[in-house]
Kinemage of the C-alpha trace (Angstrom):
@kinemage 1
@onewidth
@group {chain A} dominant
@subgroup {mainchain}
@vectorlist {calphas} color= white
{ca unk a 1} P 0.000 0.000 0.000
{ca unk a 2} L 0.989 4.053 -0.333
{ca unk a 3} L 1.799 5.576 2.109
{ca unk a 4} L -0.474 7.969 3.098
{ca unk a 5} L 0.465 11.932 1.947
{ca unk a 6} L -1.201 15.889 2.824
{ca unk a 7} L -0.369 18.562 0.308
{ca unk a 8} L 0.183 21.383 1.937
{ca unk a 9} L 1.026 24.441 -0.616
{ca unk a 10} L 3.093 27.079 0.502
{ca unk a 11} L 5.257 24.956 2.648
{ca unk a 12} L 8.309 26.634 2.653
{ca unk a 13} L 7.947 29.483 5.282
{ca unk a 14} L 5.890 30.584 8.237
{ca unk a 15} L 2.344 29.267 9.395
{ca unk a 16} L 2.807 26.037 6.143
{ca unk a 17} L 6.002 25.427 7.318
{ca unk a 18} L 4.517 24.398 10.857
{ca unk a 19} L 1.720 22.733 9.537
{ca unk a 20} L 3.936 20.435 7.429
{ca unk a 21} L 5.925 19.945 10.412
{ca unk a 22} L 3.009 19.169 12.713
{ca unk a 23} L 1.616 16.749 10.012
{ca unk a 24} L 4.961 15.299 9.287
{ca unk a 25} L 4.656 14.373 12.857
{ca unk a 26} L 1.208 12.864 13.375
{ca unk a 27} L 2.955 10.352 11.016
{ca unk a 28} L 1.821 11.595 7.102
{ca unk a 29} L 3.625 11.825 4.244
{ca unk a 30} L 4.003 15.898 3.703
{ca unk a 31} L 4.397 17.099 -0.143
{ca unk a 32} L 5.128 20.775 0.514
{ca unk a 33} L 4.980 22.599 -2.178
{ca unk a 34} L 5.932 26.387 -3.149
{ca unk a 35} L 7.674 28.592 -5.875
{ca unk a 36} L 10.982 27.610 -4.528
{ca unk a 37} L 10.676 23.664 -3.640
{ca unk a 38} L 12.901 24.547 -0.187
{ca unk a 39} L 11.594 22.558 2.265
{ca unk a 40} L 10.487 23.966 5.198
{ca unk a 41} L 13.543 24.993 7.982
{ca unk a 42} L 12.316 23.072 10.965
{ca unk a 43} L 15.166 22.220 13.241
{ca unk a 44} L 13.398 20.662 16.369
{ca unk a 45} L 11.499 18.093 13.845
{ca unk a 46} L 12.806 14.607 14.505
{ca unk a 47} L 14.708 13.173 12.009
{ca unk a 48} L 11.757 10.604 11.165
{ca unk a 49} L 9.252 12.944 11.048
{ca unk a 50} L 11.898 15.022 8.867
{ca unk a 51} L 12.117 11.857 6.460
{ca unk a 52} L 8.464 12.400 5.825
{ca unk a 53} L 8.584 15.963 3.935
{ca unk a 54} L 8.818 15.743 0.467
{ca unk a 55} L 9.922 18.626 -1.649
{ca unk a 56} L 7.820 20.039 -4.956
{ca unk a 57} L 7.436 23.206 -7.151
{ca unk a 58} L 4.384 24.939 -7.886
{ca unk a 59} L 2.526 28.191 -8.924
{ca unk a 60} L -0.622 27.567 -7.482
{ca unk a 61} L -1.871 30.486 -9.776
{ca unk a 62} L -1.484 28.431 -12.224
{ca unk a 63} L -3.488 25.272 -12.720
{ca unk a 64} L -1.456 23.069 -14.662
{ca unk a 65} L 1.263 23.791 -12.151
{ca unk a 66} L -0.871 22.988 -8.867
{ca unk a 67} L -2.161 19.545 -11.282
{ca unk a 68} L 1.164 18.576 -12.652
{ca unk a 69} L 2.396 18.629 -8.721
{ca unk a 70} L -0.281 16.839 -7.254
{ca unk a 71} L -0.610 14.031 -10.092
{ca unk a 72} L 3.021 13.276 -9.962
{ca unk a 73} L 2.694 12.993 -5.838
{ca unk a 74} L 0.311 10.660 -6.527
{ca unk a 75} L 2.605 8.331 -7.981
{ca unk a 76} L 3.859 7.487 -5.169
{ca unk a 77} L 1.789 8.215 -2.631
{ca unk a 78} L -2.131 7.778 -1.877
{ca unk a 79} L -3.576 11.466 -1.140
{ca unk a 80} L -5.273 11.654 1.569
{ca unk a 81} L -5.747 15.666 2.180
{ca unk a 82} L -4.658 19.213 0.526
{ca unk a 83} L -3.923 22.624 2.575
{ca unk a 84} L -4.397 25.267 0.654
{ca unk a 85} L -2.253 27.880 2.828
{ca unk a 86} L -0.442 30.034 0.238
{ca unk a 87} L -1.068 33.372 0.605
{ca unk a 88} L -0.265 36.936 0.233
{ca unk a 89} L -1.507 40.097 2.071
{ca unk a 90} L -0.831 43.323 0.303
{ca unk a 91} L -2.159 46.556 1.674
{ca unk a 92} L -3.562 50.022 -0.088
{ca unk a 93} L -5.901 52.555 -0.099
{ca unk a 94} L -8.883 51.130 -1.786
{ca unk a 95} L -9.395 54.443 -3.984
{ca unk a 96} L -6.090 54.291 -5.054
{ca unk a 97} L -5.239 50.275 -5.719
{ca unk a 98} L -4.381 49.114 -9.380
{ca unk a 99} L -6.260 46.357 -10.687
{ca unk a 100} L -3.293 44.678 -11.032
{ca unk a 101} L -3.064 44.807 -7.044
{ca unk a 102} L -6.460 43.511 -6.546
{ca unk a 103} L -6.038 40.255 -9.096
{ca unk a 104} L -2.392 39.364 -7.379
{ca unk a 105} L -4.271 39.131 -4.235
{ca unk a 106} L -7.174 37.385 -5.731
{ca unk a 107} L -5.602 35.397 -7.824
{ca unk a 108} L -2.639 33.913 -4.618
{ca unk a 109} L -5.351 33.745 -2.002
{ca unk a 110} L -8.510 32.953 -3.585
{ca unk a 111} L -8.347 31.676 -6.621
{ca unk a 112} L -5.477 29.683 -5.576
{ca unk a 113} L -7.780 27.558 -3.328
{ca unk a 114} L -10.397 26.553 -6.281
{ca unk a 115} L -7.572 25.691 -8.651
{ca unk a 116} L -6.070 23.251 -5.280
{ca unk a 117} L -9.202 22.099 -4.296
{ca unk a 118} L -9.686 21.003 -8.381
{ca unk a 119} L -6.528 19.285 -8.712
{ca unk a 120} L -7.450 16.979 -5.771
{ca unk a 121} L -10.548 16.285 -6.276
{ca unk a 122} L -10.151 13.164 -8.305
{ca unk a 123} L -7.688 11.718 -5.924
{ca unk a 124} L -9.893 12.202 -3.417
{ca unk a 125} L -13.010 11.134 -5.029
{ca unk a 126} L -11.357 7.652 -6.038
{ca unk a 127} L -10.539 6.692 -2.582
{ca unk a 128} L -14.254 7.926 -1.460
{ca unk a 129} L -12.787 10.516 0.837
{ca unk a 130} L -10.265 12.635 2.191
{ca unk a 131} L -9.784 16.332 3.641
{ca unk a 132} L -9.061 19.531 2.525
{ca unk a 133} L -8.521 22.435 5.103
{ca unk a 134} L -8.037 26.081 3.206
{ca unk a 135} L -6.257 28.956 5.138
{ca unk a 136} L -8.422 31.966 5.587
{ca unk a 137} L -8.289 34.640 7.738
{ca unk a 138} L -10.483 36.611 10.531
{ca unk a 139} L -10.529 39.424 7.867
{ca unk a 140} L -12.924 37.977 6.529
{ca unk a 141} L -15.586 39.087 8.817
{ca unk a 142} L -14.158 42.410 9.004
{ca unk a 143} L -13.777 45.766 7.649
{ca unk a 144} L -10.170 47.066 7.406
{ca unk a 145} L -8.837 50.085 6.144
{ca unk a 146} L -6.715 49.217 3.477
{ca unk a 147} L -7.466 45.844 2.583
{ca unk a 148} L -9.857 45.765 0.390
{ca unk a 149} L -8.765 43.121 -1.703
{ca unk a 150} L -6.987 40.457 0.967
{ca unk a 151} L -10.614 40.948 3.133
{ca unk a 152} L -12.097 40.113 -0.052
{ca unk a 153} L -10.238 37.120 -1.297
{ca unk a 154} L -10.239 35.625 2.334
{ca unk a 155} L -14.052 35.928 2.406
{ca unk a 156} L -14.009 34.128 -0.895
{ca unk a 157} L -12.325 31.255 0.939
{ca unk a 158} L -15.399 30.768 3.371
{ca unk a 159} L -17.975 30.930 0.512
{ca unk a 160} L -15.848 28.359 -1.702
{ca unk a 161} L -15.367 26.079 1.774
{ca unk a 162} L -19.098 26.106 2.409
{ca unk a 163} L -19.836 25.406 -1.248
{ca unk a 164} L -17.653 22.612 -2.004
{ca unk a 165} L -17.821 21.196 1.475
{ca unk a 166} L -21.517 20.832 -0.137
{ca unk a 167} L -21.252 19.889 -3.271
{ca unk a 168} L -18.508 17.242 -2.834
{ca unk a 169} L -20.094 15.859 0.548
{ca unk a 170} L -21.744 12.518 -1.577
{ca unk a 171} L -18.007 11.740 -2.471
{ca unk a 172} L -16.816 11.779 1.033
{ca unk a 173} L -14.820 14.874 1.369
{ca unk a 174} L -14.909 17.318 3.739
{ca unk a 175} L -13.926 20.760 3.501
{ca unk a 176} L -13.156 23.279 6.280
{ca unk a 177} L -11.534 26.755 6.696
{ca unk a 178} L -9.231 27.752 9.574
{ca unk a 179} L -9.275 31.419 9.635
{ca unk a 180} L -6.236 32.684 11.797
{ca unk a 181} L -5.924 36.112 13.195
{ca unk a 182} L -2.819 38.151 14.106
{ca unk a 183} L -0.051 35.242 14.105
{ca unk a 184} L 3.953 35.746 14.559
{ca unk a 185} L 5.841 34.344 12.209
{ca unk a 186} L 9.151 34.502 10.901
{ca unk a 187} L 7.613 36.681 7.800
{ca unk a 188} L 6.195 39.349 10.231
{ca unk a 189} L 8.481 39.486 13.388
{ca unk a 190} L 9.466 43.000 13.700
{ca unk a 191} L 6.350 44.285 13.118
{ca unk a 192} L 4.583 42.242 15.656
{ca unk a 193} L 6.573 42.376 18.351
{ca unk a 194} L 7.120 45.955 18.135
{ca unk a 195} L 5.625 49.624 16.873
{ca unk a 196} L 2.214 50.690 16.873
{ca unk a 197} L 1.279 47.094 15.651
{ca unk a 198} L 2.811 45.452 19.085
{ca unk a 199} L 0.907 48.115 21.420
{ca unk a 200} L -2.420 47.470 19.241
{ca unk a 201} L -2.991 44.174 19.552
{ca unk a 202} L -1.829 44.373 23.333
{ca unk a 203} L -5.283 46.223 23.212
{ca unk a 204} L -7.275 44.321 20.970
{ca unk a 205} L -6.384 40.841 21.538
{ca unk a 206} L -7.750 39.947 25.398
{ca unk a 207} L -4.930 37.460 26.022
{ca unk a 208} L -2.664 40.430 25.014
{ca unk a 209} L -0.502 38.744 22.832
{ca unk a 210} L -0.895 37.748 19.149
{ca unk a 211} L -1.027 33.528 18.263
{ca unk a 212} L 2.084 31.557 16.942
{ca unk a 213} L 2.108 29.557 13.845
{ca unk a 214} L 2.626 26.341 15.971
{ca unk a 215} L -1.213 27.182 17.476
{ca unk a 216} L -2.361 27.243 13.551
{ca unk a 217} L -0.587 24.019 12.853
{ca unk a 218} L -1.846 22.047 15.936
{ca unk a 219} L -5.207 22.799 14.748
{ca unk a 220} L -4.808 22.021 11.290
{ca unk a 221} L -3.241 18.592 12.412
{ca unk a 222} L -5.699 18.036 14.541
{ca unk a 223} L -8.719 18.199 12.215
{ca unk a 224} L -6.927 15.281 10.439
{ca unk a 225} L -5.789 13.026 12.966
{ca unk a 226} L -9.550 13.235 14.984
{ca unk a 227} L -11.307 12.678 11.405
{ca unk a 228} L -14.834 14.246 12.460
{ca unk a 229} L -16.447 12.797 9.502
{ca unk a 230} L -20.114 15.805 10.744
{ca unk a 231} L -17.635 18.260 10.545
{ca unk a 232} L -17.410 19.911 7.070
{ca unk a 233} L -18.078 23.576 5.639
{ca unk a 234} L -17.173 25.505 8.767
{ca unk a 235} L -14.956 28.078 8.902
{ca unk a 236} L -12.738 27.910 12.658
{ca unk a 237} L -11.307 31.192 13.646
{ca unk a 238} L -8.254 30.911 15.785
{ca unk a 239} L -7.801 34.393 16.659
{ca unk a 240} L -7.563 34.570 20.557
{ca unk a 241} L -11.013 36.192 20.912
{ca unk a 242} L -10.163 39.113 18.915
{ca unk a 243} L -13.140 39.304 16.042
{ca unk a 244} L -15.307 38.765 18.840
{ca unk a 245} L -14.193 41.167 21.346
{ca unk a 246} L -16.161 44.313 22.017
């Protein structure tokens, strides 16, 4: 038999990183995908768990990129689940952003996802089942001055979740969204932990300090290593309280 294998796109750095890691872990096969192929920098992995991660290139704008990847992991490996977590937040006044701004973010956070969720589909569907977990964000309930476009393409994560969660539900896959809020990464470290950012969320968040890309990957790792088969089409914000706080 294949061994059993999560995509997880956008691998490379930051909140996929630690969700390959955390998968990689729980005993999977981890394809981790991005522009680069690097695998992810994880030096407290075990060297089993490390074993696990397998390198791969893709544009997941681009869907015979995402498809090429994914049909040539399945090869080797039986597919089991796809996280869609590549991303990219750009900020600017919405009277002023090109259209050309707009689409990038569309096109990386949203449009990413259907082209993903497509690829695996028919991996999925032939084994009557798997998961797929997108990456939105707690944006998407929100209204935030200049971002306009990532509160829009994040939103269009939900809706997609909630639709194909739906659709492909006879088939046997489920489909969730985790929607993180303010999380430290490597990617964002100096402006989280210091500035007019830092004193913000010390406000905002009630636990007073922003999440960690380890709390995003235990989450996603959990949702397939408990295998809730009722659970499918919600969107789980992991955001400290903050969306929610008045």
């Amino acid at each position: 038999m294949k061994e059993r294998c999560i995509v997880v796109t956008g691998a490379s750095r930051g909140i996929g990183a630690a969700i390959a890691g955390r998968l990689a872990r729980a005993g999977y096969a981890v394809a981790c995908l991005s522009r680069s192929g690097a695998l992810p920098e994880l030096p407290d992995l075990p060297g089993d768990a490390r074993a696990r991660l397998i390198a791969g290139v893709a544009d997941v704008t681009r869907a015979g990129s995402i498809a090429e990847a994914i049909g040539k992991i399945a090869e080797g490996f039986e597919i089991v689940g796809l996280v869609n977590n590549a991303g990219v937040h750009l900020e600017g006044a919405s009277a002023e952003i090109t259209l050309g701004h707009y689409d990038q973010v569309m096109a990386t956070n949203a449009t990413s996802v259907l082209l993903g969720c497509q690829a695996v589909y028919p991996h999925l569907a032939a084994r009557k089942g798997g998961l797929i977990v997108n990456l939105g964000s707690f944006f998407d309930k929100l209204g935030v001055k200049r971002n306009l476009a990532y509160c829009a393409s994040k939103a269009a994560v939900g809706a997609m979740t909630r639709c194909l969660a739906v659709e492909w539900a006879g088939k046997g896959i489920r489909v969730l969204d985790v929607a993180p809020g303010y999380i430290h990464t490597d990617l964002n470290h100096e402006a989280i932990t210091q500035g007019p950012l830092r004193a913000y969320l010390e406000k905002r968040i009630p636990g007073r300090e922003p999440g960690t890309a380890d709390d995003v990957a235990r989450l996603v790792a959990s949702l397939f290593t408990s295998d809730i088969p009722f659970l499918t089409g919600e969107t789980l914000y992991i955001d400290g309280a903050q969306g929610i706080a008045h």
